[in-house]
C-alpha positions in Angstrom: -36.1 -94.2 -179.4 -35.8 -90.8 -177.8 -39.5 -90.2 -179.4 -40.4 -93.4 -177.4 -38.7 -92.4 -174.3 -40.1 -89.1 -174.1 -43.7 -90.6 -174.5 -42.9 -93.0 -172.0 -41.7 -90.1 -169.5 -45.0 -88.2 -170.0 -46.8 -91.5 -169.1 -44.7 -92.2 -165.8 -45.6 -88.3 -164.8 -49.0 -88.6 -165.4 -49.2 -91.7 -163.2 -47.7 -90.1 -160.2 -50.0 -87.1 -160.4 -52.7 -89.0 -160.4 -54.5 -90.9 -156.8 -52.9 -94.4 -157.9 -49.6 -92.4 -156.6 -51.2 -91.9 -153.6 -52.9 -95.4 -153.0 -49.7 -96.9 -153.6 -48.3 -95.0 -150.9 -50.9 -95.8 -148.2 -51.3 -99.8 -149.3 -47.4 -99.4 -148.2 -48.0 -98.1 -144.9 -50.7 -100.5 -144.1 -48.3 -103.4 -145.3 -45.6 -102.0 -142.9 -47.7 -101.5 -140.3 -49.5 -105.3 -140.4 -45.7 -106.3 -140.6 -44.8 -104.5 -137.5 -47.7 -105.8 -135.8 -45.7 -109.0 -135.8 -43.5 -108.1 -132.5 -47.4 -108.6 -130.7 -47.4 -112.4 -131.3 -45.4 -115.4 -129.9 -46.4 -117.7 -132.7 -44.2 -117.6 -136.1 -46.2 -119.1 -138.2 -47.9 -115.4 -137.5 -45.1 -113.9 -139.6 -45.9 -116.4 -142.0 -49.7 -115.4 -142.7 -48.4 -112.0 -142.3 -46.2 -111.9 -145.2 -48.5 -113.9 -147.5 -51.0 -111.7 -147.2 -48.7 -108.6 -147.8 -47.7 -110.2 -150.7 -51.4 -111.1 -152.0 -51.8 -107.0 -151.4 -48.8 -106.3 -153.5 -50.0 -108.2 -156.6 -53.7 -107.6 -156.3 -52.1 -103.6 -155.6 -49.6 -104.0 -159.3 -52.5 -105.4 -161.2 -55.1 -102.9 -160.0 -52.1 -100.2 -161.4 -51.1 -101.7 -164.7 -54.3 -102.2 -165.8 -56.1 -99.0 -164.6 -53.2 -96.4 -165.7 -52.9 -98.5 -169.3 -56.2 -98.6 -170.0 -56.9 -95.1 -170.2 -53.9 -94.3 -172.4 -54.9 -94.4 -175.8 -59.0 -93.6 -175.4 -57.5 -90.4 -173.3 -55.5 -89.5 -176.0 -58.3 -89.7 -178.7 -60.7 -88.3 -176.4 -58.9 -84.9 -175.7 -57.9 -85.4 -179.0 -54.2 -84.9 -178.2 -53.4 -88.0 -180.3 -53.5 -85.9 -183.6 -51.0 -83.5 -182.6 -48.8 -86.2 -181.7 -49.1 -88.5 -184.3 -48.3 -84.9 -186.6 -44.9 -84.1 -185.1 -44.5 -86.9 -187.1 -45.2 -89.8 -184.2 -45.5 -93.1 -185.9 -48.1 -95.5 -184.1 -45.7 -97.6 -183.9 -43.8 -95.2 -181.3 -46.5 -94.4 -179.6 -47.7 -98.1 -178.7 -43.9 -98.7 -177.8 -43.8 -95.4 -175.8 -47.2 -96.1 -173.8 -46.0 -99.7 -173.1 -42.5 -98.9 -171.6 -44.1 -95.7 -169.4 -46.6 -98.0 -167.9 -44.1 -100.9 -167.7 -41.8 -98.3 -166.2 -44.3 -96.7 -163.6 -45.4 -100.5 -162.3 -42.0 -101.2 -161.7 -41.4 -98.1 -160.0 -44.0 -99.1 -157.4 -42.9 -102.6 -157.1 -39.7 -101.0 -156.1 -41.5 -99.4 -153.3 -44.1 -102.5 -152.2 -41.1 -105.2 -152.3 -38.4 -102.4 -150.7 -40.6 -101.8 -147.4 -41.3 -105.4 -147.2 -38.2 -106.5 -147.5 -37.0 -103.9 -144.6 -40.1 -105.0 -142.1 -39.2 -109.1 -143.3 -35.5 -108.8 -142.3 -36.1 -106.5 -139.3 -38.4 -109.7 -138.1 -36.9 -112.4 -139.4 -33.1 -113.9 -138.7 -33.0 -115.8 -142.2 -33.8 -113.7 -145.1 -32.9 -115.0 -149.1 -32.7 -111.3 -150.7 -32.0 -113.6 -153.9 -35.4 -115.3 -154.3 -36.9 -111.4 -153.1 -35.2 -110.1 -156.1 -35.8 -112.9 -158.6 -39.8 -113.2 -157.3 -39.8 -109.0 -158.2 -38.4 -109.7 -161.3 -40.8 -112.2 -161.8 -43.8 -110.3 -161.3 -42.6 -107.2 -163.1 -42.2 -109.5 -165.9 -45.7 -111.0 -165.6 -46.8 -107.3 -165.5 -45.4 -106.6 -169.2 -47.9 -109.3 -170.6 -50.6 -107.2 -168.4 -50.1 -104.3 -170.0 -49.4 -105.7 -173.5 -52.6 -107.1 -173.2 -54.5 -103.9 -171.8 -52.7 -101.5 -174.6 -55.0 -104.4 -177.0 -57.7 -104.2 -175.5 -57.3 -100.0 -175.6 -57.5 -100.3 -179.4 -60.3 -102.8 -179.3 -62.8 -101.4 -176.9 -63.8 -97.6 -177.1 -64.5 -97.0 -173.0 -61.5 -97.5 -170.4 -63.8 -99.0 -168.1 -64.7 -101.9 -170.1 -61.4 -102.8 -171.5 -60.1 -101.9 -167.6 -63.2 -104.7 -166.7 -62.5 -107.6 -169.5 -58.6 -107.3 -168.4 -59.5 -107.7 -164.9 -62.0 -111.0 -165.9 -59.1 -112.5 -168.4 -56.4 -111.9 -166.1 -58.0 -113.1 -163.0 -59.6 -116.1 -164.5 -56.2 -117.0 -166.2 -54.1 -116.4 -162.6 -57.1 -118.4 -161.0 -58.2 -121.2 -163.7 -55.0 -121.3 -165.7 -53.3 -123.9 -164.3 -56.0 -126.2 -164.2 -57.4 -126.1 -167.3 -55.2 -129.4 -169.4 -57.0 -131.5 -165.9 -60.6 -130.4 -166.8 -59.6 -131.0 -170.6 -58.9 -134.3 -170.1 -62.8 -134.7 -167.9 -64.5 -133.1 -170.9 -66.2 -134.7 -173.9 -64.6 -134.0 -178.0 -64.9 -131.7 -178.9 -64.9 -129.8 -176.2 -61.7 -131.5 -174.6 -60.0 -130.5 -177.1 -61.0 -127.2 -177.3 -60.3 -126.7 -173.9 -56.4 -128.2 -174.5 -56.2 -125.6 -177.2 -56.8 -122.6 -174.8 -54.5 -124.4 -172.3 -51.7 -123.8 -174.6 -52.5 -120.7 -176.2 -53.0 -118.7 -173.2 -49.9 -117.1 -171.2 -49.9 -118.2 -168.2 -49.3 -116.0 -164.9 -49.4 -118.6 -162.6 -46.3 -119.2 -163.5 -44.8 -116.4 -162.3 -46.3 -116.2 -158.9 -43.4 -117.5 -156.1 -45.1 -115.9 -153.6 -44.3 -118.9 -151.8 -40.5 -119.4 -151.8 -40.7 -115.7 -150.6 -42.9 -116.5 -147.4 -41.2 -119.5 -146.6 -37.5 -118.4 -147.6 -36.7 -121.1 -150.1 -33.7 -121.4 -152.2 -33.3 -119.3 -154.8 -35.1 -120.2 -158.1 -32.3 -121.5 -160.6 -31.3 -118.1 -163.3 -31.9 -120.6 -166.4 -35.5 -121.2 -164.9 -35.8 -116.8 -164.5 -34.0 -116.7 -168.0 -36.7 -119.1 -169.3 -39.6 -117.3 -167.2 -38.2 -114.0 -168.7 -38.1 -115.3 -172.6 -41.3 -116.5 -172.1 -42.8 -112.9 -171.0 -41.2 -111.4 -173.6 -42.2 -113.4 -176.8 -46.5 -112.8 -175.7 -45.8 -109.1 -175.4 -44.0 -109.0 -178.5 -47.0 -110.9 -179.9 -49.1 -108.4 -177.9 -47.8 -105.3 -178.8 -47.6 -106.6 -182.3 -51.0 -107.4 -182.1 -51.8 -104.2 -181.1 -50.0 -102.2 -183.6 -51.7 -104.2 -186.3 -55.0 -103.2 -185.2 -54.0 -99.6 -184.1 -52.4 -98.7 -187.5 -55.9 -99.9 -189.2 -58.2 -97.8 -186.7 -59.6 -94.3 -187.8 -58.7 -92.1 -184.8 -61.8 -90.1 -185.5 -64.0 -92.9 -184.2 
């Protein structure tokens, strides 16, 4: 495990010397400031639209992060060629998929830290009735969500030789699934055999995100969601990027790193 932490550190580092550091940064100050700008208006239901947009920003701003900073991990590595010296030291594959998934894993929740801290402070500073519970559980939520992203990505790394069109095909999957997902068993049910069925199939196979989205108890400070529904949500994250990482070992074991 240390050979996986240390891989993992190296990938945090690397992220916060790059400009995704430095976006992250800025998409926080333009969230504060569209908070603050909340004083300006005698109509709450300002605040509202306020806050669900902030919190649109901070998942489109997570996604655009996992899935740009894993995508380039492995084809960097091959391309600079660094991944010989590595795998020589001796660096199973197997460490280095685990060590890659926890530093980007670690890096996205780093800067959900900072998205969901400043909104938090501008939220309570404008609001009388805040739920830090459901804040915290809808963080978790979406940092969880964020593990099946970049299980998914670290796949696709192994699969498709260019970062930009593994980077691209993420982006489609994971946008059609957070978009589409939830709707899919309704069309099933419109659509003629085989095709219904078919359709029913992906329904069930696919992970779905939606599920972890609560932006909406956030903006509208519901109750907290019950812990055996997180515990469930959380087991649930964690068996596809087992399958995931799995998945991608498999593959990644069987590749020539020469090609």
């Amino acid at each position: 495990m240390n050979i996986v932490f240390a891989i993992a550190g190296v990938v945090i580092k690397e992220l916060y010397r790059r400009k995704d550091f430095y976006v992250l940064f800025v998409m926080t100050a333009v969230i504060t400031l569209a908070m603050g700008s909340v004083r300006f208006f005698n109509d709450p239901k300002i605040a509202l639209y306020l806050k669900d947009l902030c919190l649109l920003l901070i998942w489109i701003s997570a996604l655009v992060i996992a899935i740009a900073t894993t995508a380039r991990q492995i084809p960097a590595e091959r391309e600079a060629r660094t991944i010989f010296p590595l795998l020589a030291k001796p660096v199973t594959r197997w460490q280095v998929i685990l060590g890659k998934f926890l530093g980007c894993w670690a890096a996205c929740g780093i800067a959900l830290v900072v998205f969901y801290l400043f909104f938090g402070l501008v939220s309570a500073s404008r609001e009388q009735a805040w739920h830090a519970t459901i804040f915290l559980q809808g963080m978790w939520l979406q940092w969880s969500m964020l593990a099946i992203v970049i299980a998914l990505c670290l796949l696709g790394s192994v699969v498709f030789a260019a970062p930009s069109s593994n980077a691209t095909i993420c982006f489609v999957i994971v946008g059609g699934i957070l978009v589409l997902g939830r709707h899919l068993h309704k069309l099933a049910m419109q659509q003629p055999e085989p095709l219904g069925s078919i359709v029913t199939t992906i329904y069930f196979l696919i992970p779905h995100l939606e599920w972890f989205d609560v932006k909406d108890f956030i903006v509208y400070n519901n109750d907290s969601l019950r812990f055996a529904d997180c515990a469930l949500a959380s087991l649930y994250a964690g068996f596809y990027t087992t399958f995931l990482l799995v998945a991608t070992w498999i593959v990644f074991r069987r590749k020539p790193l020469n090609t």
